[in-house]
KOLVO-99107 format. One record per atom (N, C-alpha, C): x, y, z; residue number from 1. Coordinates in steps of 0.1 Angstrom, whole numbers. Layout:
BEGIN
<site xx="X" yy="Y" zz="Z" num="NUM"/>
...
# end
This chain:
BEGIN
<site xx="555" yy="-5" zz="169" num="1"/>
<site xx="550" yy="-18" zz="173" num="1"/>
<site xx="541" yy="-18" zz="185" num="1"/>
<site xx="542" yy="-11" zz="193" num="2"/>
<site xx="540" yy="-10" zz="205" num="2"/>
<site xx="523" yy="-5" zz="206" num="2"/>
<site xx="523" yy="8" zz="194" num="3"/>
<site xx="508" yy="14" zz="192" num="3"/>
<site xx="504" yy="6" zz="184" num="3"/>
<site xx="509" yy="-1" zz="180" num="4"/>
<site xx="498" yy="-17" zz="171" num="4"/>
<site xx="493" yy="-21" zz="181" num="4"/>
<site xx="502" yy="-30" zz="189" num="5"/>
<site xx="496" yy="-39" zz="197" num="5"/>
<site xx="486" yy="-31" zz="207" num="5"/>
<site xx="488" yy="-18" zz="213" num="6"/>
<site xx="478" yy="-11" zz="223" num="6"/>
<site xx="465" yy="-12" zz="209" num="6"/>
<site xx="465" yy="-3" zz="200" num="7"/>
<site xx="457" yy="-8" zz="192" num="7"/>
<site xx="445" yy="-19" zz="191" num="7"/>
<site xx="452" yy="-31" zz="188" num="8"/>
<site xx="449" yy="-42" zz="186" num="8"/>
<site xx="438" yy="-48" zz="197" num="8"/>
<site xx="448" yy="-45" zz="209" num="9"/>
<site xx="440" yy="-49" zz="220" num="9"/>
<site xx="430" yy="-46" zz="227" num="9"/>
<site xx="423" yy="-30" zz="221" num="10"/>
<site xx="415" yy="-23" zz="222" num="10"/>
<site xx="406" yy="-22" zz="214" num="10"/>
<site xx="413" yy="-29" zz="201" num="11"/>
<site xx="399" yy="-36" zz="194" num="11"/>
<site xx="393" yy="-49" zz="197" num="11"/>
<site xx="403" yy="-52" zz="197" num="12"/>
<site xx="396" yy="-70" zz="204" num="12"/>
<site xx="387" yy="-65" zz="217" num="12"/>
<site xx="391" yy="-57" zz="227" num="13"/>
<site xx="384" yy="-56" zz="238" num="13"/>
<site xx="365" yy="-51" zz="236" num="13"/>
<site xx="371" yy="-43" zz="222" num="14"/>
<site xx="354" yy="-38" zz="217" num="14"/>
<site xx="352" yy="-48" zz="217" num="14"/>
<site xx="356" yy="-60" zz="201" num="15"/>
<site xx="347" yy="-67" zz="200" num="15"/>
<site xx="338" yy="-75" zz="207" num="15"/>
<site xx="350" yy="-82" zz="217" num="16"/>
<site xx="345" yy="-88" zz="229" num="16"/>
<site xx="329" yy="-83" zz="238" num="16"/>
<site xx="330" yy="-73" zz="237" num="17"/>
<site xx="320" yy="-61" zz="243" num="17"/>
<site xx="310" yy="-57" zz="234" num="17"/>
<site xx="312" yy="-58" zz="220" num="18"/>
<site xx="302" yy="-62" zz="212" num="18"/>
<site xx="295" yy="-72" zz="213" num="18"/>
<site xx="299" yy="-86" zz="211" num="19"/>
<site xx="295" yy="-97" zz="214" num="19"/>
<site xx="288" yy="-101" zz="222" num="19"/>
<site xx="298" yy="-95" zz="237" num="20"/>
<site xx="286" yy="-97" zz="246" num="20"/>
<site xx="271" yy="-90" zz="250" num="20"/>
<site xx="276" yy="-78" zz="243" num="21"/>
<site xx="259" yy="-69" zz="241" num="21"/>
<site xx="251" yy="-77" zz="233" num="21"/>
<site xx="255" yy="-84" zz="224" num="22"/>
<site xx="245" yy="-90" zz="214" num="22"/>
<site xx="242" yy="-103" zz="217" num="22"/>
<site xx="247" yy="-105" zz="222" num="23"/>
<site xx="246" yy="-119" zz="230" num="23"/>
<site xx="237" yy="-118" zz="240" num="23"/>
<site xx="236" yy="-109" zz="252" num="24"/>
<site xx="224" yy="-103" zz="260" num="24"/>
<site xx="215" yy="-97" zz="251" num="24"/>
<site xx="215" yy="-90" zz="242" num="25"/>
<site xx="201" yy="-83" zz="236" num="25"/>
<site xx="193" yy="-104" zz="230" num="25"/>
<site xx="200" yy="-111" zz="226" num="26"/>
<site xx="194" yy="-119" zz="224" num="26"/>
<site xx="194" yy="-129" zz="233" num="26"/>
<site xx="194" yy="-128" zz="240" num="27"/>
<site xx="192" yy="-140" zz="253" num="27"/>
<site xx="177" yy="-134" zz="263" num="27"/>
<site xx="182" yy="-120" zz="263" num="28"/>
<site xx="166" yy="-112" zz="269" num="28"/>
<site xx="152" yy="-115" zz="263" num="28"/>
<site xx="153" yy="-112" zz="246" num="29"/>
<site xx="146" yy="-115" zz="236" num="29"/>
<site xx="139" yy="-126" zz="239" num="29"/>
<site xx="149" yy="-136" zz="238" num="30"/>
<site xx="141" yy="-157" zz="240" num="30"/>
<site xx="141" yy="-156" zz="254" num="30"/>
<site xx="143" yy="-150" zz="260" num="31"/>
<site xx="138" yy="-151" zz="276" num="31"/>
<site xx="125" yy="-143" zz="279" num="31"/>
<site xx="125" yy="-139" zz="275" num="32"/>
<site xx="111" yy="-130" zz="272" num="32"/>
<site xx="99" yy="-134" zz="268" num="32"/>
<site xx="99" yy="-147" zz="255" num="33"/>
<site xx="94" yy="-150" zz="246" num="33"/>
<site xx="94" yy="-164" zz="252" num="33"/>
<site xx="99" yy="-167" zz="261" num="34"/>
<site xx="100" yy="-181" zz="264" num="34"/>
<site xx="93" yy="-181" zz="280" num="34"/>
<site xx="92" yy="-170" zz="287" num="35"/>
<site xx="84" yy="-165" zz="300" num="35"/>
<site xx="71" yy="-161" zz="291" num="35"/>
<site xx="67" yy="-159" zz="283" num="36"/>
<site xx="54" yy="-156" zz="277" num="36"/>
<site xx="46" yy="-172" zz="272" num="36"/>
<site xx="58" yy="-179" zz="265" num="37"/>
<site xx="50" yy="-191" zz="260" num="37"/>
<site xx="50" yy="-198" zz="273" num="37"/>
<site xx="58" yy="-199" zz="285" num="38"/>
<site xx="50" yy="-209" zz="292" num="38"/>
<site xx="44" yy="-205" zz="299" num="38"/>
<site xx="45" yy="-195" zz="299" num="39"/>
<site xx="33" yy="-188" zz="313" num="39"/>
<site xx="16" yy="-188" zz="309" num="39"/>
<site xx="15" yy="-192" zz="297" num="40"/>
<site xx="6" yy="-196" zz="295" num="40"/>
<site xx="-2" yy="-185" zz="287" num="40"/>
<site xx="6" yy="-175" zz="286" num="41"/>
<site xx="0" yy="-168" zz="282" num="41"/>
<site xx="0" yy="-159" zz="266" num="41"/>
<site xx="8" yy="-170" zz="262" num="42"/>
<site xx="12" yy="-167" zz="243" num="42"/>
<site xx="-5" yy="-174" zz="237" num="42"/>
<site xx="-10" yy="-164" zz="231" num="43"/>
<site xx="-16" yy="-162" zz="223" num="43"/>
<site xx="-11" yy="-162" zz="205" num="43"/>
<site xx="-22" yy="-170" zz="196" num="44"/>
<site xx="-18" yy="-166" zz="184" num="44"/>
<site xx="-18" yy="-154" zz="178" num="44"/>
<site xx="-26" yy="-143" zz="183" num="45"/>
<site xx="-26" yy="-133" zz="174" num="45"/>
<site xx="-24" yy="-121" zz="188" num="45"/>
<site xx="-17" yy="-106" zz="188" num="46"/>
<site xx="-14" yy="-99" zz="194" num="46"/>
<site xx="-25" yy="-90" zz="201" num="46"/>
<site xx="-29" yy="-87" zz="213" num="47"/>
<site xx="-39" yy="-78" zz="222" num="47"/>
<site xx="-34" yy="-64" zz="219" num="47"/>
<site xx="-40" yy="-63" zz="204" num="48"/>
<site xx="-39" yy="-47" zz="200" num="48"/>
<site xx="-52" yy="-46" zz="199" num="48"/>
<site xx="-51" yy="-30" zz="203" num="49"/>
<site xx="-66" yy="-18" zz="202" num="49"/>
<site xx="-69" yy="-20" zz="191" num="49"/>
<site xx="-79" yy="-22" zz="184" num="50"/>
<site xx="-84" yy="-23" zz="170" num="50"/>
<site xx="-87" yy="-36" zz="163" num="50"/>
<site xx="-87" yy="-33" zz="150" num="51"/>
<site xx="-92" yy="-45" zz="146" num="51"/>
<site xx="-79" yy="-58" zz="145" num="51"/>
<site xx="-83" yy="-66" zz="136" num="52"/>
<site xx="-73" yy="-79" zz="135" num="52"/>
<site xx="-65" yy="-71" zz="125" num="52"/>
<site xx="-65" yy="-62" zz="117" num="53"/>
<site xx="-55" yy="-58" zz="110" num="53"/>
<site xx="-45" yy="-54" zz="120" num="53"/>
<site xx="-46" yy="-46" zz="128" num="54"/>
<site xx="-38" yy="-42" zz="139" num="54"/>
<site xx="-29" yy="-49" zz="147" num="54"/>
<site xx="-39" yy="-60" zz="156" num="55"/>
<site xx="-28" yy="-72" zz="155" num="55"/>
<site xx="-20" yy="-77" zz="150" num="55"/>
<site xx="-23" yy="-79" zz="132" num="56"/>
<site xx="-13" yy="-89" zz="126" num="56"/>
<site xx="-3" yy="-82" zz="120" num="56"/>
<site xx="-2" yy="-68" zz="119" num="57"/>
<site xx="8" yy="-61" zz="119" num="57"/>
<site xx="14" yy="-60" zz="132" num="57"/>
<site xx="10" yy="-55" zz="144" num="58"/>
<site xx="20" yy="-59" zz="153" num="58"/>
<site xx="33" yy="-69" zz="156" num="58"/>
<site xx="22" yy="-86" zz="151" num="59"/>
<site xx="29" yy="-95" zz="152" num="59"/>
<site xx="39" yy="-98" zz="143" num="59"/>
<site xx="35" yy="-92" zz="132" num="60"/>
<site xx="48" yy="-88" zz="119" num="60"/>
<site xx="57" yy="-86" zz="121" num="60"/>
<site xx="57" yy="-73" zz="125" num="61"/>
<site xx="67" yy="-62" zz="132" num="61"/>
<site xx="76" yy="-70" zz="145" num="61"/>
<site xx="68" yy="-78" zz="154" num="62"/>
<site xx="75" yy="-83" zz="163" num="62"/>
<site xx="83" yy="-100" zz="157" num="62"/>
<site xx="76" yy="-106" zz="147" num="63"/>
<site xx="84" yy="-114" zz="145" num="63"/>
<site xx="94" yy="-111" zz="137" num="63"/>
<site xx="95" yy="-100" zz="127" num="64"/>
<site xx="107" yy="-91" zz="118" num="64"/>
<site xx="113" yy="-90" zz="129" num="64"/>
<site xx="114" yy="-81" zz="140" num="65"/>
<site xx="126" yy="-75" zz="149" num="65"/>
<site xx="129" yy="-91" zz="159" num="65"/>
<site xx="120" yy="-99" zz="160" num="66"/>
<site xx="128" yy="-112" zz="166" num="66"/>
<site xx="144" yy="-116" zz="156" num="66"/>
<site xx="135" yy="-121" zz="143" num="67"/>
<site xx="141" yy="-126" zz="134" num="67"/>
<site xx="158" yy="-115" zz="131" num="67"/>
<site xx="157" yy="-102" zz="132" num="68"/>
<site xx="166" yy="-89" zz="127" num="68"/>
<site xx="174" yy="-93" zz="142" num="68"/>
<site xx="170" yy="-100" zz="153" num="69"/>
<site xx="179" yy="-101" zz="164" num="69"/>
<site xx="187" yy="-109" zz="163" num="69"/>
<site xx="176" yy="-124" zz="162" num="70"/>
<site xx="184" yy="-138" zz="168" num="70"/>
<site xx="187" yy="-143" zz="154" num="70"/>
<site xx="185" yy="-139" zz="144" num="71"/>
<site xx="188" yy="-147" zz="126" num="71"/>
<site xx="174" yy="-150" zz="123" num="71"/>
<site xx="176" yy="-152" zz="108" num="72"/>
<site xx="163" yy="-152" zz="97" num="72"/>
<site xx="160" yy="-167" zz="105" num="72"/>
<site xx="143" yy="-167" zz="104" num="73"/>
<site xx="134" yy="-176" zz="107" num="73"/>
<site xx="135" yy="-181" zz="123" num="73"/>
<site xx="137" yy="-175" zz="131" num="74"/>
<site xx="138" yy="-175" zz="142" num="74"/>
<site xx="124" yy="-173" zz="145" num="74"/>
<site xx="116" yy="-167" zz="146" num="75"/>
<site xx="102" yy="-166" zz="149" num="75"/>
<site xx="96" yy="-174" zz="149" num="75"/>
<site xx="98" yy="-187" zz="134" num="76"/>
<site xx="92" yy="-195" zz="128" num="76"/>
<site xx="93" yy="-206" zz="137" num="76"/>
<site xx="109" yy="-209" zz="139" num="77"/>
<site xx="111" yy="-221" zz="145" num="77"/>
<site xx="105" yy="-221" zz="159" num="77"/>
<site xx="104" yy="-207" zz="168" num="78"/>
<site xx="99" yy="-204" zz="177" num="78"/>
<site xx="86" yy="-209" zz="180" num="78"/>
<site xx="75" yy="-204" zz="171" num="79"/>
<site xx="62" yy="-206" zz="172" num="79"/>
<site xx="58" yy="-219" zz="168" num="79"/>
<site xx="68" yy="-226" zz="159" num="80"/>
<site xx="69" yy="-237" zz="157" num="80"/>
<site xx="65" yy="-251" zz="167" num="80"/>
<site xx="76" yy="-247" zz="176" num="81"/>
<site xx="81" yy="-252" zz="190" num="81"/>
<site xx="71" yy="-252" zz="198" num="81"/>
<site xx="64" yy="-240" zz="198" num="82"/>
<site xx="57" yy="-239" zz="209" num="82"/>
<site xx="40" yy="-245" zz="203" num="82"/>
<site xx="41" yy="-244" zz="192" num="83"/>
<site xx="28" yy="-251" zz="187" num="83"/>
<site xx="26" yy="-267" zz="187" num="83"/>
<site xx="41" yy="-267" zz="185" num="84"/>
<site xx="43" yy="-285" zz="180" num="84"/>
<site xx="40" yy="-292" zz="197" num="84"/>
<site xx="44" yy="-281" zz="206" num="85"/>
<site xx="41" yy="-285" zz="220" num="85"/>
<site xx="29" yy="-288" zz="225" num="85"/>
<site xx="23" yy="-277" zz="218" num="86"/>
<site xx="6" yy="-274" zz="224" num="86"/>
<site xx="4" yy="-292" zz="221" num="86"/>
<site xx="4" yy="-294" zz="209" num="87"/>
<site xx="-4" yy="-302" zz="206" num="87"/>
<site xx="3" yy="-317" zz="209" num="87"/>
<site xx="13" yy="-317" zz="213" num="88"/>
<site xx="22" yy="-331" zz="224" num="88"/>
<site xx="6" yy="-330" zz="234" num="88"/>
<site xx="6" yy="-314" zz="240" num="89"/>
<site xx="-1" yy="-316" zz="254" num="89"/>
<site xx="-17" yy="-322" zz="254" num="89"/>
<site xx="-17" yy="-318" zz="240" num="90"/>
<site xx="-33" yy="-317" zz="236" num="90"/>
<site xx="-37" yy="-334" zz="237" num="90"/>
<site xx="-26" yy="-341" zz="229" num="91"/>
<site xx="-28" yy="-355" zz="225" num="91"/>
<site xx="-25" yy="-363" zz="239" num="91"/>
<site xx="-17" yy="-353" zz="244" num="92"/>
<site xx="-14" yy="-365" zz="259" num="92"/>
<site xx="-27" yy="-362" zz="270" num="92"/>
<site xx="-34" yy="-350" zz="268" num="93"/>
<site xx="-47" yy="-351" zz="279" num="93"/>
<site xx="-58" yy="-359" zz="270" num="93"/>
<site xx="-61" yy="-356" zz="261" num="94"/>
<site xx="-68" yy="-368" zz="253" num="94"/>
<site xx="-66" yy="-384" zz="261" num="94"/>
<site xx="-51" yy="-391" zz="253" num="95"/>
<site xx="-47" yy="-400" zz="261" num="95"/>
<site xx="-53" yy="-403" zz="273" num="95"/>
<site xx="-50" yy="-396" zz="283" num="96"/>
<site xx="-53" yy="-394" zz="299" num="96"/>
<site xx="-64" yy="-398" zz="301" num="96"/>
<site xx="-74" yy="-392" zz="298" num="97"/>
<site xx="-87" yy="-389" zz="296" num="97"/>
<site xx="-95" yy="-402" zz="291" num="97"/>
<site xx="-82" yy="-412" zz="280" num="98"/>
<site xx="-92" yy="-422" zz="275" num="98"/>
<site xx="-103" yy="-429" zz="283" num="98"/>
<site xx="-96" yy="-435" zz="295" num="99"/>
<site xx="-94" yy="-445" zz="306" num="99"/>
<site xx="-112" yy="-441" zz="312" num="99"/>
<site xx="-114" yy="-426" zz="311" num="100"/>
<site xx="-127" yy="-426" zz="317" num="100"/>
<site xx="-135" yy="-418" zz="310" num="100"/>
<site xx="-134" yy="-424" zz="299" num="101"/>
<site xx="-146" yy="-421" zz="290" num="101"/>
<site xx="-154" yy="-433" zz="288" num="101"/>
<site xx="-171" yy="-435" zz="289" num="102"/>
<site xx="-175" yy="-444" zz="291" num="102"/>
<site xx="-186" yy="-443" zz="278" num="102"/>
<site xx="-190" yy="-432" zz="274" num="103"/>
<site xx="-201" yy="-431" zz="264" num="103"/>
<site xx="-197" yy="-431" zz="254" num="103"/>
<site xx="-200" yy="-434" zz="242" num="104"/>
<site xx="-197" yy="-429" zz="221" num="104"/>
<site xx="-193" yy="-414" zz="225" num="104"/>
<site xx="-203" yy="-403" zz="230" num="105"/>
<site xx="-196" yy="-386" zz="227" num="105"/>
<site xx="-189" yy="-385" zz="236" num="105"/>
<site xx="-183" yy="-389" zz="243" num="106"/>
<site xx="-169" yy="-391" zz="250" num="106"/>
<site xx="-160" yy="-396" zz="244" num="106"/>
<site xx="-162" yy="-410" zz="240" num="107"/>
<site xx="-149" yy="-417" zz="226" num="107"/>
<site xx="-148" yy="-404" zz="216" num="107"/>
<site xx="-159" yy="-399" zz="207" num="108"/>
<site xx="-155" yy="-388" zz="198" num="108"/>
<site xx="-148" yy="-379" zz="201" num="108"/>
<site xx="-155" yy="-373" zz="212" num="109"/>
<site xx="-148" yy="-361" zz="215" num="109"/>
<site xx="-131" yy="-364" zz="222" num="109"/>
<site xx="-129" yy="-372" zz="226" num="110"/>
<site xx="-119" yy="-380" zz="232" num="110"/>
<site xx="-110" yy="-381" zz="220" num="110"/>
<site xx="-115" yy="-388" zz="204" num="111"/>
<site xx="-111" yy="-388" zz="194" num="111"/>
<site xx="-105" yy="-375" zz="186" num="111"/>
<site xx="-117" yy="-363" zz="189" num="112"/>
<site xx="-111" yy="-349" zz="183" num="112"/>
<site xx="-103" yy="-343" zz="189" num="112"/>
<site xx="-100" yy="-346" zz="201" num="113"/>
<site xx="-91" yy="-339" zz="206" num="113"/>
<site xx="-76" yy="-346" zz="198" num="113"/>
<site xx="-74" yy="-358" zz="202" num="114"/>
<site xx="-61" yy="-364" zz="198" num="114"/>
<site xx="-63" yy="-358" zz="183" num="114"/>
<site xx="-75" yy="-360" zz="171" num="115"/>
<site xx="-67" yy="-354" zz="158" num="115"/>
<site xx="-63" yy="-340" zz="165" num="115"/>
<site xx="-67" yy="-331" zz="168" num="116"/>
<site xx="-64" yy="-319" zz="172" num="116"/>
<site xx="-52" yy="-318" zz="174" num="116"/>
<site xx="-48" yy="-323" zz="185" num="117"/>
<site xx="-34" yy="-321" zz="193" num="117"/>
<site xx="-25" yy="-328" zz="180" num="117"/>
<site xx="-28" yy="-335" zz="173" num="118"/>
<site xx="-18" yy="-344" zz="162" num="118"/>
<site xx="-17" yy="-332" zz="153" num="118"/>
<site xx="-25" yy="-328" zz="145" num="119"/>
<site xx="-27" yy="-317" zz="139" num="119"/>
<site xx="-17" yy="-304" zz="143" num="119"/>
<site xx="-21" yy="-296" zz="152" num="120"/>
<site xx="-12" yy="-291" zz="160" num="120"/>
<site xx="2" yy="-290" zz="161" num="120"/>
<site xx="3" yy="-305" zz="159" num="121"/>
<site xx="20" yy="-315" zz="163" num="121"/>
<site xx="24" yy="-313" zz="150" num="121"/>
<site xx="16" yy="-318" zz="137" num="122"/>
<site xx="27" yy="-316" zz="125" num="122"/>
<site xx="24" yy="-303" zz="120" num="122"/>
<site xx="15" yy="-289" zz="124" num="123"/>
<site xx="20" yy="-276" zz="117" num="123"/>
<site xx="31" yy="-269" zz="126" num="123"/>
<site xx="29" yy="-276" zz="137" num="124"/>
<site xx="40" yy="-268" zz="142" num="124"/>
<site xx="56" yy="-274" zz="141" num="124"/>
<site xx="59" yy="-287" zz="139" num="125"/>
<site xx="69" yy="-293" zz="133" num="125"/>
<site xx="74" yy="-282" zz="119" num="125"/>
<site xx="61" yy="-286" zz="110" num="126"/>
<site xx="62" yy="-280" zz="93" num="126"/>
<site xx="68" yy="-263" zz="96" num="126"/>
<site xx="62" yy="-251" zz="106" num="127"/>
<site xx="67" yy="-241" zz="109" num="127"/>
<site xx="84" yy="-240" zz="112" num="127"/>
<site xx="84" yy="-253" zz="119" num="128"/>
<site xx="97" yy="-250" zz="126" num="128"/>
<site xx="107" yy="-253" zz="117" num="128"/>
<site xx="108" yy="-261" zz="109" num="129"/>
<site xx="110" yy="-266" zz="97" num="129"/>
<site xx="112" yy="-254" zz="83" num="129"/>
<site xx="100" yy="-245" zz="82" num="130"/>
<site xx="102" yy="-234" zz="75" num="130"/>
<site xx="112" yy="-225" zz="80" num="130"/>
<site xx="111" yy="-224" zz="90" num="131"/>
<site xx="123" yy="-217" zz="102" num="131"/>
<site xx="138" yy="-221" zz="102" num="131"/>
<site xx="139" yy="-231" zz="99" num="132"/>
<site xx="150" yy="-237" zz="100" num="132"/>
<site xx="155" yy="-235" zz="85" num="132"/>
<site xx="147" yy="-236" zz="75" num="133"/>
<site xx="145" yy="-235" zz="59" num="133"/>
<site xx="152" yy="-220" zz="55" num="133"/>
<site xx="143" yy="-208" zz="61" num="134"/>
<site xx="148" yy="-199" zz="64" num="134"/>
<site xx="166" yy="-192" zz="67" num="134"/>
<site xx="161" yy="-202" zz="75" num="135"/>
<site xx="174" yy="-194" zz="86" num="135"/>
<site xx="186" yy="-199" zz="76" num="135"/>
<site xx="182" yy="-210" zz="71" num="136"/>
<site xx="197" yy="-216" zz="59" num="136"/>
<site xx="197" yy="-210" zz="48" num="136"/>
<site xx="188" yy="-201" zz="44" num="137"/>
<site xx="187" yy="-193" zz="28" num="137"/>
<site xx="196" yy="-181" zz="33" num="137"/>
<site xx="189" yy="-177" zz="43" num="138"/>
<site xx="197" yy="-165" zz="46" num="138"/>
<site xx="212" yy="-169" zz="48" num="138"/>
<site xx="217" yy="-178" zz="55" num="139"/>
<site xx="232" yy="-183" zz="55" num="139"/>
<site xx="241" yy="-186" zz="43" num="139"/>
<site xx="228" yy="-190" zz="33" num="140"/>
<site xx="237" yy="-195" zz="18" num="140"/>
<site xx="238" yy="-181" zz="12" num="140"/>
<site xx="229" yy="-174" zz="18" num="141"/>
<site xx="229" yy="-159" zz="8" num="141"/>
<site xx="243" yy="-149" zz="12" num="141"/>
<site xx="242" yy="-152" zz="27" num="142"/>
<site xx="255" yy="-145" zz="32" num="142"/>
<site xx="265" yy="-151" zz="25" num="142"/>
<site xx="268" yy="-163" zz="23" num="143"/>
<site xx="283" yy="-173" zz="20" num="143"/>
<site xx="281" yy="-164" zz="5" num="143"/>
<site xx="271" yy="-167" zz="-1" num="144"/>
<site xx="274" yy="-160" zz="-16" num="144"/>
<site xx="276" yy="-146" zz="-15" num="144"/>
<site xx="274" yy="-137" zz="-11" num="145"/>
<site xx="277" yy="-124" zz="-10" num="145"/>
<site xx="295" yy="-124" zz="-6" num="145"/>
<site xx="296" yy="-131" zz="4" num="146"/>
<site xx="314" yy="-129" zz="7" num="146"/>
<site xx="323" yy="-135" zz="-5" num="146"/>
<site xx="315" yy="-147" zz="-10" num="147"/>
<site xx="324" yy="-149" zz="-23" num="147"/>
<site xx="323" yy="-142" zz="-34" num="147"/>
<site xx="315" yy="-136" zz="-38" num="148"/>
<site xx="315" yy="-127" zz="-49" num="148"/>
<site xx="322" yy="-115" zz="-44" num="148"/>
<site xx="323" yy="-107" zz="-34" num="149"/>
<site xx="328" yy="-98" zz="-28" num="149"/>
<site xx="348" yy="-104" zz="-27" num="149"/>
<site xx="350" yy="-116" zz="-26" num="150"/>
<site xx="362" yy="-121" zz="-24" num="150"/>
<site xx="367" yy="-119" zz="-37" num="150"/>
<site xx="357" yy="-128" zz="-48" num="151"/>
<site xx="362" yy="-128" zz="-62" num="151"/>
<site xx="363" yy="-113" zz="-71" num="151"/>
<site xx="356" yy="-107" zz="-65" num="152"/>
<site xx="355" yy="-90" zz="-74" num="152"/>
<site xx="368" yy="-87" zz="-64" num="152"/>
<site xx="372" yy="-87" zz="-56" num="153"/>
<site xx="385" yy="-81" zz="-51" num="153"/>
<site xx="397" yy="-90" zz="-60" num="153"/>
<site xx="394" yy="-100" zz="-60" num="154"/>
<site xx="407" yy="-109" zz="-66" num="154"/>
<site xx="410" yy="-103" zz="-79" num="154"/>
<site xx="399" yy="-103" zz="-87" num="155"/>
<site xx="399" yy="-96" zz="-103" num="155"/>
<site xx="404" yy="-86" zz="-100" num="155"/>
<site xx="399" yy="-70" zz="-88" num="156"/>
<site xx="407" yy="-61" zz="-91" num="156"/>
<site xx="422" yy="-66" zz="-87" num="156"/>
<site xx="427" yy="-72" zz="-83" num="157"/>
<site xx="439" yy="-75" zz="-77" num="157"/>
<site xx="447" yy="-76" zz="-87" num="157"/>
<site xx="441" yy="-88" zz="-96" num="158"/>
<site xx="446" yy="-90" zz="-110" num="158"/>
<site xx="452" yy="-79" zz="-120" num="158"/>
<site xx="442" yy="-69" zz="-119" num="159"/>
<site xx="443" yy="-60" zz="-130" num="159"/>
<site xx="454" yy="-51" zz="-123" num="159"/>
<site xx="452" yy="-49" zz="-110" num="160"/>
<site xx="463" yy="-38" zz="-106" num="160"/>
<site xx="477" yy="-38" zz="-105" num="160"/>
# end
């Protein structure tokens, strides 16, 4: 009883220790990603050497290993967020701006900006939304995997 319990408690201690590794690998991750989007310096597409094919594989790559960190559509809801923001900000300098605009190509341009930033506001909603879409398929997919895995054990259980 005794090497159970030492046992036991040395597993729980891993897991514990698991958790919290994975808990910091993903807290670094959105901390990272979250010092990039406000610093002003998140860009749509990636500063690779080469052409835009190069880029948009990078960005691939880095939204797969986001997503393989923090859970499926993590990236989505991410870029989402941060787009659906741009364009809060876009529509609120427009706003600002109305008050001293005095000519028609000042109203217009004053006008494109707000569709802009509105624009902005519902693809990045719709993203975040795919992300969220995401992140729940993969969850229903997990739940179905453990019950079929539950029910193929019950059947052998049956037979044995």
């Amino acid at each position: 009883m005794v090497a159970f319990n030492q046992f036991y408690l040395t597993l729980k201690r891993s897991l514990k220790q698991l958790a919290l590794s994975q808990l910091a690998v993903r807290t670094v991750c959105l901390l990272m990603v979250t010092v990039i989007a406000i610093g002003g310096v998140w860009s749509p597409t990636a500063m690779a050497v080469g052409s835009q094919k190069a880029a948009d594989v990078v960005n691939e790559r880095a939204a797969a290993e986001l997503d393989r960190v923090s859970g499926a559509g993590t990236s989505d809801k991410l870029g989402g967020t941060v787009q659906e923001t741009v364009g809060k900000a876009k529509r609120g300098a427009a706003n600002l701006t109305d008050g001293f605009d005095n000519s028609l190509g000042d109203k217009l341009d004053s006008a494109a900006n707000k569709l802009d930033g509105a624009t902005d506001e519902v693809a990045g909603k719709v993203k975040r939304d795919v992300g969220k879409a995401k992140g729940a398929a993969a969850n229903a997919a997990d739940d179905v995997e453990e019950t079929s895995k539950g029910f193929v054990e019950s059947v052998k259980d049956f037979f044995n």
